[in-house]
KETOR-771309 format. One record per residue (C-alpha): residue in three letters; x, y, z; residue number from 1. Coordinates in steps of 0.25 Angstrom, whole numbers, plus 5000, padded with zeros to 4 digits. Example, Ala and Ser with C-alpha at 12.3 -4.5 7.8 and 13.67 -1.06 7.14 Angstrom:
ALA,5049,4982,5031,1 $
SER,5055,4996,5029,2 $
end
This chain:
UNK,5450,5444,5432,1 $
UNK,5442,5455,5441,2 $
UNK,5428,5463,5435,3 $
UNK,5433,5479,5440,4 $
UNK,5424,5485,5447,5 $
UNK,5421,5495,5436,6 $
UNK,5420,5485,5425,7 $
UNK,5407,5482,5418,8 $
UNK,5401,5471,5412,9 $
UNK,5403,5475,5396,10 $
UNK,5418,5476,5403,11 $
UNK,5416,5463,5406,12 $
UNK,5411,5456,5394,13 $
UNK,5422,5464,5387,14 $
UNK,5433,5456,5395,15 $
UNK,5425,5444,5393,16 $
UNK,5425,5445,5378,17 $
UNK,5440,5448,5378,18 $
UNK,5441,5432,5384,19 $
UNK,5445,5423,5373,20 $
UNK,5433,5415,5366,21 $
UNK,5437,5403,5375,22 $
UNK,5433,5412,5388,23 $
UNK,5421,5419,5381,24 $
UNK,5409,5412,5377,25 $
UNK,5398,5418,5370,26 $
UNK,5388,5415,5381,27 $
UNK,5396,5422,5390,28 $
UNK,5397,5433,5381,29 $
UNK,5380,5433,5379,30 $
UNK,5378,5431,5393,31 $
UNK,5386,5446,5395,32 $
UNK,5378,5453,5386,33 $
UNK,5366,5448,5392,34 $
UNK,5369,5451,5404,35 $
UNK,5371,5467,5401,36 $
UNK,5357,5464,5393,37 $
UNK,5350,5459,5403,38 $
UNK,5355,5469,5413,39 $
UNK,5348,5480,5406,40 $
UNK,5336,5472,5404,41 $
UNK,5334,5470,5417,42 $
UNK,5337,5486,5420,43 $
UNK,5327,5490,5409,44 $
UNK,5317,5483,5417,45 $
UNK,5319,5491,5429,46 $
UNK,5316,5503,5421,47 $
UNK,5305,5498,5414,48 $
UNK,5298,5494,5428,49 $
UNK,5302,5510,5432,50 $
UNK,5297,5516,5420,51 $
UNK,5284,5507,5422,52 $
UNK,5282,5510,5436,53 $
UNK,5281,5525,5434,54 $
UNK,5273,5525,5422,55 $
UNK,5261,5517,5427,56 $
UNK,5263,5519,5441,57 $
UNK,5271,5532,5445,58 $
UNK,5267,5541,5435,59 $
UNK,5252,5537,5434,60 $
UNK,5253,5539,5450,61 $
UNK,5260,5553,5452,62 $
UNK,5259,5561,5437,63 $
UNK,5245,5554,5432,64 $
UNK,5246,5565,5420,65 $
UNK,5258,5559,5416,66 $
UNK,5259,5552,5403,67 $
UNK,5261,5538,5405,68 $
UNK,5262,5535,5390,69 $
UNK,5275,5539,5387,70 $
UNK,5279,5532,5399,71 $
UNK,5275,5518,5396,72 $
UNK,5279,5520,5381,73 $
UNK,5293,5521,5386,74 $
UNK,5293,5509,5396,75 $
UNK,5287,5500,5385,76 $
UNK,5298,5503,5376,77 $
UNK,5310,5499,5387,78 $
UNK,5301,5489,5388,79 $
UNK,5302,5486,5374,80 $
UNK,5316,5485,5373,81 $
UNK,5316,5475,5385,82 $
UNK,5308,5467,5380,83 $
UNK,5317,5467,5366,84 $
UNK,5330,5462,5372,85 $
UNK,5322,5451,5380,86 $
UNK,5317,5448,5368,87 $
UNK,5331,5447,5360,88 $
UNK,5325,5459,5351,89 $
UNK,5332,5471,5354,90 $
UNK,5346,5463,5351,91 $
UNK,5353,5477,5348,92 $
UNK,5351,5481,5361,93 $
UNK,5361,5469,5367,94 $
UNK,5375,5471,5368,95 $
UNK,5386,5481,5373,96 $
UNK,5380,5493,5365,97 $
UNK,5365,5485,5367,98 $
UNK,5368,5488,5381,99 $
UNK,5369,5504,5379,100 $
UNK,5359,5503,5370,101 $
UNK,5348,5497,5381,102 $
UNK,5353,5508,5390,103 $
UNK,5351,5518,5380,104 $
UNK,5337,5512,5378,105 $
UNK,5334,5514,5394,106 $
UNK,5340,5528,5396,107 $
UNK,5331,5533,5383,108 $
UNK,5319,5525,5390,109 $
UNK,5321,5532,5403,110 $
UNK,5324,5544,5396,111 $
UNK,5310,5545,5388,112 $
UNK,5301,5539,5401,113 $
UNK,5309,5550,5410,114 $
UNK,5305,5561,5398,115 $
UNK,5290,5559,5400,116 $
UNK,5291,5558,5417,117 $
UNK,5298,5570,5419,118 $
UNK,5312,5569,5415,119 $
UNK,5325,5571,5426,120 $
UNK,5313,5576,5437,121 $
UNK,5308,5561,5436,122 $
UNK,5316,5553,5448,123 $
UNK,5316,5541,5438,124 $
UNK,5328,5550,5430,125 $
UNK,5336,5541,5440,126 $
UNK,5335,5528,5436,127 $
UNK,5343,5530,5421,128 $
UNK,5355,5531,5432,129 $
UNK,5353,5515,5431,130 $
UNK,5354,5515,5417,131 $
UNK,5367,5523,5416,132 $
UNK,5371,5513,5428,133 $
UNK,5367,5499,5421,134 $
UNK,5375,5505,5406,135 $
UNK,5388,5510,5416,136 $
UNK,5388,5494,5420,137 $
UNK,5386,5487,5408,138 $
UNK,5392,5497,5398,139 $
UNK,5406,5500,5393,140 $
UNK,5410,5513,5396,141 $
UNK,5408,5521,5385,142 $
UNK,5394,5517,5383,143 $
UNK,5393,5517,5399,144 $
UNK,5397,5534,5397,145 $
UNK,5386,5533,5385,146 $
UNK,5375,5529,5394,147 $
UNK,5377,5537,5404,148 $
UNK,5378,5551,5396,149 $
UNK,5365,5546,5389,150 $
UNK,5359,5545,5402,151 $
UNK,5364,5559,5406,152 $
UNK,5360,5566,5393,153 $
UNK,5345,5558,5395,154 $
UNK,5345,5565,5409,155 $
UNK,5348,5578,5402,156 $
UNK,5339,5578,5394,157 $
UNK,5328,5575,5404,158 $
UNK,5331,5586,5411,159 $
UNK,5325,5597,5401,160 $
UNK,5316,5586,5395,161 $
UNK,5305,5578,5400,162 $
UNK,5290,5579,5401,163 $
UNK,5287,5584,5416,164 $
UNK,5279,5576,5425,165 $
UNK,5267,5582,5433,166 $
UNK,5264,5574,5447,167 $
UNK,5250,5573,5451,168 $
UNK,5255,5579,5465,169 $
UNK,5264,5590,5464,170 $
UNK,5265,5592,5478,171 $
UNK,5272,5576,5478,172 $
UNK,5281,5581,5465,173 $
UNK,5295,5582,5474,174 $
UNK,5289,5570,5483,175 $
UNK,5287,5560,5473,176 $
UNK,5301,5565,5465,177 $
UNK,5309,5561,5476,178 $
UNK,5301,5549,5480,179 $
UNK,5304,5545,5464,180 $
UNK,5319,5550,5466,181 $
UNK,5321,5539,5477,182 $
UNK,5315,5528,5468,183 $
UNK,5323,5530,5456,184 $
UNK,5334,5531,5466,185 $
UNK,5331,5518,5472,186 $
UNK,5327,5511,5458,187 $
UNK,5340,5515,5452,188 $
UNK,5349,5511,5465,189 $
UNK,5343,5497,5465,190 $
UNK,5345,5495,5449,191 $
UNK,5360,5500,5448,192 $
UNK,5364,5491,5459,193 $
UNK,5355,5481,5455,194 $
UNK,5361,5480,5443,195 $
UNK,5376,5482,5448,196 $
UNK,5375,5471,5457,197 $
UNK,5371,5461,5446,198 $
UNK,5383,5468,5438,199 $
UNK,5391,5464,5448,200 $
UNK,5388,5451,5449,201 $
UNK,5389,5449,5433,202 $
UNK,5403,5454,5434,203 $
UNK,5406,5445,5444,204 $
UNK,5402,5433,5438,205 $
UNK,5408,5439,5424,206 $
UNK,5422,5440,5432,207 $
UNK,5420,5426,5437,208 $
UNK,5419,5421,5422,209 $
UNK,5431,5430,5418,210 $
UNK,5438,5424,5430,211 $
UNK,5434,5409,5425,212 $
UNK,5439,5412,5410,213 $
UNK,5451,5418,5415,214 $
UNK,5454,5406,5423,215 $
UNK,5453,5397,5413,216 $
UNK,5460,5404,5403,217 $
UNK,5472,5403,5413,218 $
UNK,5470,5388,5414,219 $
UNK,5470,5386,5400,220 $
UNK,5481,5394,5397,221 $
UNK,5488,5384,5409,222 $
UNK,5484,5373,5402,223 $
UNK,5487,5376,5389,224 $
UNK,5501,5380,5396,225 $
UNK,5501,5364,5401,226 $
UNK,5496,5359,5386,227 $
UNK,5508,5366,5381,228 $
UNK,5519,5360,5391,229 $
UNK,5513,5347,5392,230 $
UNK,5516,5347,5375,231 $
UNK,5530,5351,5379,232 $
UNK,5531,5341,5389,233 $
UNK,5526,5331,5379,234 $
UNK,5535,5333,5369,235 $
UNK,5545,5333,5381,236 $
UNK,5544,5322,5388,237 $
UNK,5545,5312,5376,238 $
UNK,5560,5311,5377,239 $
UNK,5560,5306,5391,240 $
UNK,5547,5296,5390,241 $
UNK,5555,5291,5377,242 $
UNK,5567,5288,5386,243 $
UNK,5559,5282,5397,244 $
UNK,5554,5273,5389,245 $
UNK,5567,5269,5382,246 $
UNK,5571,5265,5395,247 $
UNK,5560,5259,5401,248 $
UNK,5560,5249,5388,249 $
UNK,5576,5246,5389,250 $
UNK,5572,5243,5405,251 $
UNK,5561,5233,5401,252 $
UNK,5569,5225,5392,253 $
UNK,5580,5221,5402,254 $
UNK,5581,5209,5405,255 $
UNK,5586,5209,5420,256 $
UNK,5574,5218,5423,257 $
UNK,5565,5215,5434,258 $
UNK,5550,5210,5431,259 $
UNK,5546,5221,5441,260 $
UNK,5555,5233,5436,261 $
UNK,5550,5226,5421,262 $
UNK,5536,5229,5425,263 $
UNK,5539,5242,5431,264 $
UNK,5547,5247,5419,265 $
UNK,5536,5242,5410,266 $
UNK,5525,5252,5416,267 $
UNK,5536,5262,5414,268 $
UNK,5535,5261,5400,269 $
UNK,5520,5260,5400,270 $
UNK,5521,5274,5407,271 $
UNK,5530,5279,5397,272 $
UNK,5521,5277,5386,273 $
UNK,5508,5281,5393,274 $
UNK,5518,5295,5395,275 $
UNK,5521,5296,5381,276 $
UNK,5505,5294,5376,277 $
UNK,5502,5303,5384,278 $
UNK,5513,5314,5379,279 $
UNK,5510,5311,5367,280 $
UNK,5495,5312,5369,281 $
UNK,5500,5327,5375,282 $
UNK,5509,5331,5362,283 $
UNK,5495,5325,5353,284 $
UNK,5485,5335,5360,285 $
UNK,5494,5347,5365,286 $
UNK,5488,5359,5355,287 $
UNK,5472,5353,5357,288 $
UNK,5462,5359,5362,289 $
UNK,5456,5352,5372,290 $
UNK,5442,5348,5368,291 $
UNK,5444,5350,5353,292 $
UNK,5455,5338,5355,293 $
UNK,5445,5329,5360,294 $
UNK,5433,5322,5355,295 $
UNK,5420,5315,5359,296 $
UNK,5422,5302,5367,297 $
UNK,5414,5293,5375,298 $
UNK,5416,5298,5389,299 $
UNK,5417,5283,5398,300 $
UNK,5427,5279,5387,301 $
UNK,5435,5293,5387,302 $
UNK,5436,5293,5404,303 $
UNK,5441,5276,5403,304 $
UNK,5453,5280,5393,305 $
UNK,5457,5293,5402,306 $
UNK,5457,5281,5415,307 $
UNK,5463,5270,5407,308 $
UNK,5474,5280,5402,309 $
UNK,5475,5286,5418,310 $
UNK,5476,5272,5422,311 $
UNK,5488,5268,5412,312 $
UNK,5497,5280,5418,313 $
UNK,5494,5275,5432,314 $
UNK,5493,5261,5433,315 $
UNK,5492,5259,5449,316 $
UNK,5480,5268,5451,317 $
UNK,5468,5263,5450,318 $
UNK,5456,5269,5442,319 $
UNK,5441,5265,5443,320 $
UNK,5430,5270,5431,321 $
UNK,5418,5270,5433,322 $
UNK,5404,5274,5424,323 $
UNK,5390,5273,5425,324 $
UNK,5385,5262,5414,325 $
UNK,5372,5270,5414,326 $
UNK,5376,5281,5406,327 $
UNK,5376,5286,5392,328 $
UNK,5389,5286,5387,329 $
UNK,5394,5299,5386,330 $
UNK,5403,5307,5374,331 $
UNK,5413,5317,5378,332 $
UNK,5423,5326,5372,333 $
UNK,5436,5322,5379,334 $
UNK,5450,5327,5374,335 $
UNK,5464,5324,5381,336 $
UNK,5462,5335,5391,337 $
UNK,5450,5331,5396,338 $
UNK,5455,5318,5398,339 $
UNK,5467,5322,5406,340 $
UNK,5457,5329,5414,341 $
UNK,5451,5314,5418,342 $
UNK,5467,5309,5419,343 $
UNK,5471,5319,5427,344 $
UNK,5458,5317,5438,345 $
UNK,5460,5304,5438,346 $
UNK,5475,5305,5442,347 $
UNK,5472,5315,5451,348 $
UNK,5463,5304,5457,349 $
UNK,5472,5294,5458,350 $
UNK,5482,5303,5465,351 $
UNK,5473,5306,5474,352 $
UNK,5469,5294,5477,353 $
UNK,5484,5291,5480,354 $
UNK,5485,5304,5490,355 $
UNK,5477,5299,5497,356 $
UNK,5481,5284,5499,357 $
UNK,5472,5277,5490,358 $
UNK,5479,5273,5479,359 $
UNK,5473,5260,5479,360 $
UNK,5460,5269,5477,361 $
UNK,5456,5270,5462,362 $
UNK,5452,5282,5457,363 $
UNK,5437,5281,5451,364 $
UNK,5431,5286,5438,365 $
UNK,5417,5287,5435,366 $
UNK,5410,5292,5422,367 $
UNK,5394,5297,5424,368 $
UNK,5387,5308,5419,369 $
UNK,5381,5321,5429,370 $
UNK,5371,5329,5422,371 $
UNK,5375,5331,5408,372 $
UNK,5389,5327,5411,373 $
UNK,5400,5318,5408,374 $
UNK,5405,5316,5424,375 $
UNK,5418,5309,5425,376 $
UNK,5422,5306,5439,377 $
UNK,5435,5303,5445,378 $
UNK,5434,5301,5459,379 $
UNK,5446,5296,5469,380 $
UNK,5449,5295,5486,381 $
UNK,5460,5304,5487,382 $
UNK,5459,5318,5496,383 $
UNK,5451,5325,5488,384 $
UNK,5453,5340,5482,385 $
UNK,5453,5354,5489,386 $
UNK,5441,5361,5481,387 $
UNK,5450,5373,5481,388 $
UNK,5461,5366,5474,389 $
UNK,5451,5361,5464,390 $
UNK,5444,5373,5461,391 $
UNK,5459,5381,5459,392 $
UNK,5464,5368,5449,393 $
UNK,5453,5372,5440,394 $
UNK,5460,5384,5435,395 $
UNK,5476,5382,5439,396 $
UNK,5486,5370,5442,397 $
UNK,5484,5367,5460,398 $
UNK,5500,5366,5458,399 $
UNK,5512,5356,5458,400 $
UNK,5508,5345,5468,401 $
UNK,5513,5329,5469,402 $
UNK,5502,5325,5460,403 $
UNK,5504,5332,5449,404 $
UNK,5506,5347,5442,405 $
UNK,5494,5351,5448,406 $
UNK,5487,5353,5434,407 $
UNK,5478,5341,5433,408 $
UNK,5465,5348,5439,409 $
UNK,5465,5359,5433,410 $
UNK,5468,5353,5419,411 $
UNK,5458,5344,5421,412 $
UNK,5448,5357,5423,413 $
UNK,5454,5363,5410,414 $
UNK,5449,5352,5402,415 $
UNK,5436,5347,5407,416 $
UNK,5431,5363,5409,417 $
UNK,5436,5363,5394,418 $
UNK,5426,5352,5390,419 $
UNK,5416,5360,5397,420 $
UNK,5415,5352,5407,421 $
UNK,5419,5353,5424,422 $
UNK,5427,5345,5433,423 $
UNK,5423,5344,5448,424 $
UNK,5428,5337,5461,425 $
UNK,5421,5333,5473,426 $
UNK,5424,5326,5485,427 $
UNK,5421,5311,5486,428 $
UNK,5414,5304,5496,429 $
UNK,5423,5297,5505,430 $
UNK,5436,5305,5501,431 $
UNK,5441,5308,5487,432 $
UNK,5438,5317,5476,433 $
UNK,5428,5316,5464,434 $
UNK,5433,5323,5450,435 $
UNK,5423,5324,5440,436 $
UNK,5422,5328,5426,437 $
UNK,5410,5331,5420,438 $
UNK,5409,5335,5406,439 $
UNK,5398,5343,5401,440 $
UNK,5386,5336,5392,441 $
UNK,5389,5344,5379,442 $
UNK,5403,5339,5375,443 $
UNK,5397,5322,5381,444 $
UNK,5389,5321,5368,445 $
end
């Protein structure tokens, strides 16, 4: 998804808020109203640095008889208001109609400082072109419109009312009005596209998170799409595993059988049942969520059953675990998708492994702790991974390839990212690939 050109950032959150409650989170929604507040914080400043500027140093310089009263009365009250929303005070100032409402605040403050310094014939009339600039940025468009015709009206209004400024030097009057012309000018330029630029950058880094939610969306509709024909294929397959195993039992119990073609026929039907558990597992959990199906386990224990039951389905490959003695044990929430994730790096280990030649290499498992993280580490010496193809399987299948469907990274992505959690892999040293799971701290205890 692309942020138009002409799109704001209240357009924005309002896409944001149309995501559905598993794509939105309330910080994100806070952290866009924030953003807007702290935006016009940070423009009321420059105004108040501008308004203090000429009441105690332009003013008192060029028009002594000028009262300078009035003027700092207004300054202290934008000052006022700032220092209620730093303070979480001024709480009806935040918010979509907050927003106008702080503008509104700004253009009557530059409207009563202007009345007592001379009204439009005062160079500093300029600078409420920011202000109609910031709402036109941050505002829907009919209170963008609002703004601006407010702005217009105060610049009317000045025109035939204002209290006249008399300089100290007359002669200097035309002199100093250009000279206050050309600073106006340049303090306006440098706020509009100070504040642009960092408008810019905030809807970049908005469409990246739309980009992200829209991703995942897509991949959890896949999976759900897989979850769905794995039930069917569940139910499915029955009839022909049933079937095998008739015949696999009338093959064993013949007497002129070979000892070896025994043997052989006997891890047939070990297969076939370890097939049918694990249908029958499918058809159990098919319609759960995925964490909500799961429950608090002791992590060592949870990654030795995901092996043991690995190492039953392929009894030829060789499987080494590993964990540190040193520490604590560690309690997490696993459900069946997080331990296909484990499965499914492990067999591509092993594969691996057995591309490149090794297949008398075990694949290796180690269980420690990074940080505040349950690490799980499956490490093997096959080729090793292109980053790009790992980077693309988090979001969609790399394709049909003699392995496998393709699927089994980015599944295992789905479910470890939906713990709350990350899957990495790195190069290891002296050829290989390292895959590791690490789960966050807040779902270990």
């Amino acid at each position: 998804m692309q942020v138009k050109s002409n799109e704001t950032v209240a357009d924005v959150d309002d896409r944001m808020l149309e995501r559905p409650p598993s794509a939105l989170t309330p910080t994100r929604v806070l952290s866009a109203v924030r953003t807007d507040r702290g935006r016009l914080l940070q423009l009321r400043w420059v105004s108040l640095v501008a308004m203090a500027l000429m009441s105690l140093v332009v003013f008192p310089w060029l028009a002594p008889a000028q009262p300078v009263a009035p003027l700092a009365g207004v300054t202290l009250c934008l000052l006022a208001v700032n220092l209620a929303l730093l303070g979480g005070v001024a709480e009806w100032l935040v918010g979509r109609w907050g927003a106008l409402l702080q503008l509104i605040v700004d253009l009557v403050a530059w409207a009563a400082f202007l009345y007592f310094t001379g009204g439009v014939t005062n160079p500093a009339i300029s600078l409420l072109l920011p202000v109609v600039a910031v709402g036109a940025s941050i505002l829907p468009a009919l209170q963008a419109w609002l703004l601006a015709a407010l702005a217009v009206t105060v610049y009317s209004l000045l025109w035939q009312y204002h209290q006249p400024v008399h300089l100290a030097d007359a002669d200097q009057a035309m002199y100093w009005h250009l000279a206050g012309m050309w600073i106006s000018f340049a303090l306006s330029a440098v706020t509009v596209v100070w504040f642009i630029v960092r408008l810019n950058a905030e809807l970049a880094r908005r469409d990246d998170e739309l980009a992200a939610v829209d991703a995942a969306r897509a991949r959890d509709a896949y999976v759900v799409g897989l979850g769905k024909l794995a039930a069917g294929a569940a139910h499915r397959l029955g009839t022909p595993l049933g079937t095998l195993r008739i015949v696999a039992d009338d093959l064993v119990t013949r007497p002129e059988l070979a000892v070896e073609l025994r043997e052989d026929v006997e891890l047939m039907r070990e297969q076939i049942d370890h097939c049918r558990d694990i249908l029958n597992g499918l058809t159990r959990e098919a319609g759960q969520q995925r964490a909500e199906g799961g429950g608090a386990v002791d992590a060592l224990a949870w990654a030795r059953e995901v092996a043991a039951r690995w190492q039953r389905l392929r009894p030829g490959a060789a499987l080494e675990m590993r964990a540190n003695a040193a520490d604590p044990a560690a309690v997490i929430v696993a459900d069946a998708s997080l331990g296909e994730a484990l499965h499914n790096l492990i067999d591509n280990a092993a594969n691996a492994n057995a591309r490149a030649g090794k297949d008398d290499v075990a694949v290796e498992l180690a269980m420690g702790r990074e940080d505040d993280l349950v690490l799980v580490e499956v490490l093997d010496r096959g080729p090793g991974l292109d980053p790009a193809r790992v980077d693309a399987a988090r979001h969609a299948p790399l394709g049909a390839h003699a392995q496998g469907m393709g699927v089994g990274l980015m599944l295992a992505h789905a479910a470890i990212e939906h713990h709350g959690g990350r899957l990495e892999f790195r190069s290891r040293p002296g050829g290989g690939t390292i895959a590791r799971m690490l789960i966050p701290e807040q779902v270990c205890r």
